[in-house]
N, C-alpha and C positions, 0 to 999 in steps of 0.2 A: 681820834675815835678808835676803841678797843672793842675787836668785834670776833667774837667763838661762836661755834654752833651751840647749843642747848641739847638736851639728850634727843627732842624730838628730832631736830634735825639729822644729828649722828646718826640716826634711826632709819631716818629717812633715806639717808644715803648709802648706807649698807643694802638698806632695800631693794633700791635703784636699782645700784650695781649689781646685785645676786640677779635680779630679773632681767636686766637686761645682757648679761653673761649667760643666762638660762636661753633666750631666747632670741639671739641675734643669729643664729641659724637659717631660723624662721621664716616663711616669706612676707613682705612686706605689707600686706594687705591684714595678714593677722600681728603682725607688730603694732601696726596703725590700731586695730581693734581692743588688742591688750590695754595700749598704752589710756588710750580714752577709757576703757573698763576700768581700771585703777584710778583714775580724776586725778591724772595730772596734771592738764590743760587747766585746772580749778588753782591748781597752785599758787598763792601769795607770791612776790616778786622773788624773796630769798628762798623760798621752796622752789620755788620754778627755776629757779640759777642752778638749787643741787641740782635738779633732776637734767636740765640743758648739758652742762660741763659732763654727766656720765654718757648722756646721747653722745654728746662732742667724742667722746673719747673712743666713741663703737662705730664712728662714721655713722650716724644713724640715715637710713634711707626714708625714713618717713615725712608729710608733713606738719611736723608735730611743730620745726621754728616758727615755720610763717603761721600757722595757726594761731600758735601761743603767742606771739610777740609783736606780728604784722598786720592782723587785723583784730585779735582780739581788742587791742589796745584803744582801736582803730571805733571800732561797730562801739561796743561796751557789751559784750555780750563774745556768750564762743559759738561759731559759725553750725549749720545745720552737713554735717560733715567736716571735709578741710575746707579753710580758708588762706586767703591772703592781703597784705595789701599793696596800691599803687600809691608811696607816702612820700617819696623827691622828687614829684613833679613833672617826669619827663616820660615814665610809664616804661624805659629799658631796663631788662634783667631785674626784673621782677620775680623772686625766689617765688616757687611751685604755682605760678601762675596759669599755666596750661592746665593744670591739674587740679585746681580750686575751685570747689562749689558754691563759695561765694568770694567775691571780691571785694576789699572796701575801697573805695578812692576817691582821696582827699582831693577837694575841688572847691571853687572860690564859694560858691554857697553851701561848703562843708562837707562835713564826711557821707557819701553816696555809698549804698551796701546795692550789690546786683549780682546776679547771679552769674558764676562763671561761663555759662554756656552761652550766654547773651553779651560776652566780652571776644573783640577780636583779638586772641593770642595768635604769637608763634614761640613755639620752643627753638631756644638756641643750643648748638651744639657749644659746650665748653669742655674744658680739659679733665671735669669728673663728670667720667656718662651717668655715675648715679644721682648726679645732681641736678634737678631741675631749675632753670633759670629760663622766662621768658622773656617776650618784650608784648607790651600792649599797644592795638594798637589807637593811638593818639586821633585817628579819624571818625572813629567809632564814634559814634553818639550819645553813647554811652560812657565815653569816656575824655571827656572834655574840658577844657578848665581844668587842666589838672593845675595844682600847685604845690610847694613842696612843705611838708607836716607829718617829720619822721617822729616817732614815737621814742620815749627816753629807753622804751623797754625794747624794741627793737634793735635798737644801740647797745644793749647791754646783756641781748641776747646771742646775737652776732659774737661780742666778745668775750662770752662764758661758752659757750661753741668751741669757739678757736680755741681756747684754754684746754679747753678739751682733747683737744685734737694732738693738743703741741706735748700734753701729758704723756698720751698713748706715745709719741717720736720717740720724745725721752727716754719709755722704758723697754722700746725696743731697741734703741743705741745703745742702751747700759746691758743689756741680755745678751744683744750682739757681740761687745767689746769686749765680756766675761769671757768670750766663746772664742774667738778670733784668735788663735797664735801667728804671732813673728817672731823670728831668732827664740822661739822655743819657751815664750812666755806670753800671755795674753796680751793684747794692745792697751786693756782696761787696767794695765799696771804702767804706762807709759803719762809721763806729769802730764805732757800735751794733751793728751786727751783727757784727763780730769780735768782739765782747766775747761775744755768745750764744753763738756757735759755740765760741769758747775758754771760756767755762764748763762745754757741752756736751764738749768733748774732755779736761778735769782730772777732771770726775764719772764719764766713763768708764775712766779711766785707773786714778781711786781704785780705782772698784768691778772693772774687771781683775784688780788687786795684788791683793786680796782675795779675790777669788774663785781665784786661781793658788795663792797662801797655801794657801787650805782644802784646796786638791786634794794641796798637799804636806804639809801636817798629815796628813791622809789616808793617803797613801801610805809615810809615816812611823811612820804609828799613831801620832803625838803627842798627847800627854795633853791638848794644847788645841785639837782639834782640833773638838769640839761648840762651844764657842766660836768658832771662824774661822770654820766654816760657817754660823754665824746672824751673824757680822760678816758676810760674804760677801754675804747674803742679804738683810740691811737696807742695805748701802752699791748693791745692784743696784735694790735698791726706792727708792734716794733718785734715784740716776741714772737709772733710767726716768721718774721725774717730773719732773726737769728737761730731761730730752731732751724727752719728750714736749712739754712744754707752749714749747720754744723752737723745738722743730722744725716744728709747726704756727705758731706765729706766721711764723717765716719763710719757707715757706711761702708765708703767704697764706691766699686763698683756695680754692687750688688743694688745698692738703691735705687737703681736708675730703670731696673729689672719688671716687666708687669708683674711677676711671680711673688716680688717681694708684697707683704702689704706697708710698707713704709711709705709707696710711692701713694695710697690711699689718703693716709693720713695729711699726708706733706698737702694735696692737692684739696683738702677739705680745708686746711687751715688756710692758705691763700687763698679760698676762696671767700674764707670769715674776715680777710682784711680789703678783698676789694668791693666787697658789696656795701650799698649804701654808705660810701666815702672810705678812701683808706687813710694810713695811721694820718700824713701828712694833711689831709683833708680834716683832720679831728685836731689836729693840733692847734693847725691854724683857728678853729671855732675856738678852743679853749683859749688861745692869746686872747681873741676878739672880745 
């Protein structure tokens, strides 16, 4: 399958990007506002991919995934505020769970919509303070019978995120390595490190195709479309582990730094491969 954006889309993502370059300063609460003011939570699956992947790329703090992907998919409707949902069954780490004014969750006699205030959260601390992850809890009454009924778009949302993320690595390893003299000459002229960096740019490239796939399976309602989204979702979990662990070495030392924001990015994308299953969890679904 041969698959280019059309000018709308190009459009679109120029957009995006200008807007959210404009306004990632911003505090959170008016990003959130913006981003709804502009109807992009309305977005078709391969609209909502551009717009995800430039989030991905700004770290974005908002609840715009779980919104767009977690429960919208979920309820069939977009939530009265943010939302989210509780879709594998066990109701831990639960993206923007604490923070959701509604909850959907899938339960043996279907998808139940309640209002977050009436769900027992707790927030967990995990290694991005800016990222929200709960756990619900499973005694609540409210939340019972869970079972698990992950959405293809939550799968392919996750792994247009991560793409994201692992983009922004890249073009701060290539800035860095431009900048960096050894023996009196940049390290970004050294083959070694063109070969990382060019591994780094085919892993993302893969895991792009793959995830832009899922979005038009998606959008298609094609019969292989639960398949594309767990492909999607293990080729972003493979590519944030090789971004990761090249992007830090080149680096340095310097990555390891609060100061840097590489170590942002790095911790966004890990985070896009262990929620709701990672790569090797989606592989195994695609053998099956």
């Amino acid at each position: 399958m041969e698959f280019e954006f059309d000018e709308d889309q190009r459009l679109l993502r120029q957009m995006v990007r200008e807007t959210v370059a404009k306004s990632r300063s911003q505090p959170e609460e008016r990003l959130w506002a913006t981003y709804r003011e502009l109807g992009w939570l309305e977005a078709p699956p391969v609209e909502l991919a551009i717009v995800l992947e430039e989030l991905g790329y700004a770290a974005d703090p908002t609840p715009f995934l779980a919104t767009a992907t977690w429960f919208a998919p979920l309820a069939g409707r977009l939530p009265d505020g943010a939302g989210t949902g509780v879709c594998d069954g066990t109701g831990r780490f639960v993206l923007d769970a604490d923070r959701a004014d509604e909850i959907a969750l899938v339960t043996r006699d279907g998808v139940v919509v309640v209002k977050g205030s009436d769900v027992d959260t707790e927030r967990v601390a995990v290694f991005d303070p800016t990222l929200h992850v709960a756990h619900v809890n499973t005694a609540d009454p409210n939340a019972q019978d869970l079972v698990p009924g992950i959405p293809d778009l939550a799968l392919m949302g996750l792994a247009i995120t991560t793409v994201g993320s692992c983009r922004r690595i890249l073009d701060l390893v290539v800035e860095h390595v431009k900048q960096r003299v050894q023996f009196d000459v940049p390290i970004g002229s050294f083959q070694a490190v063109k070969h990382k960096a060019a591994d780094m740019y085919v892993a993302i490239e893969r895991a792009k195709a793959l995830a832009y796939f899922s979005a038009l399976t998606i959008a298609e309602d094609d019969p292989r479309r639960a398949k594309a989204a767990s492909m999607a979702k293990a080729a972003a979990g493979e590519c944030q582990r090789l971004v990761f662990q090249n992007g830090f070495q080149l680096f340095g030392a310097m990555g390891y730094t609060w100061e840097s924001e590489l170590q942002i990015h790095l911790k966004r994308a890990k985070a896009g491969d262990l929620l709701l299953g990672t790569a090797a969890v989606h592989r195994k679904a695609v053998l099956a």
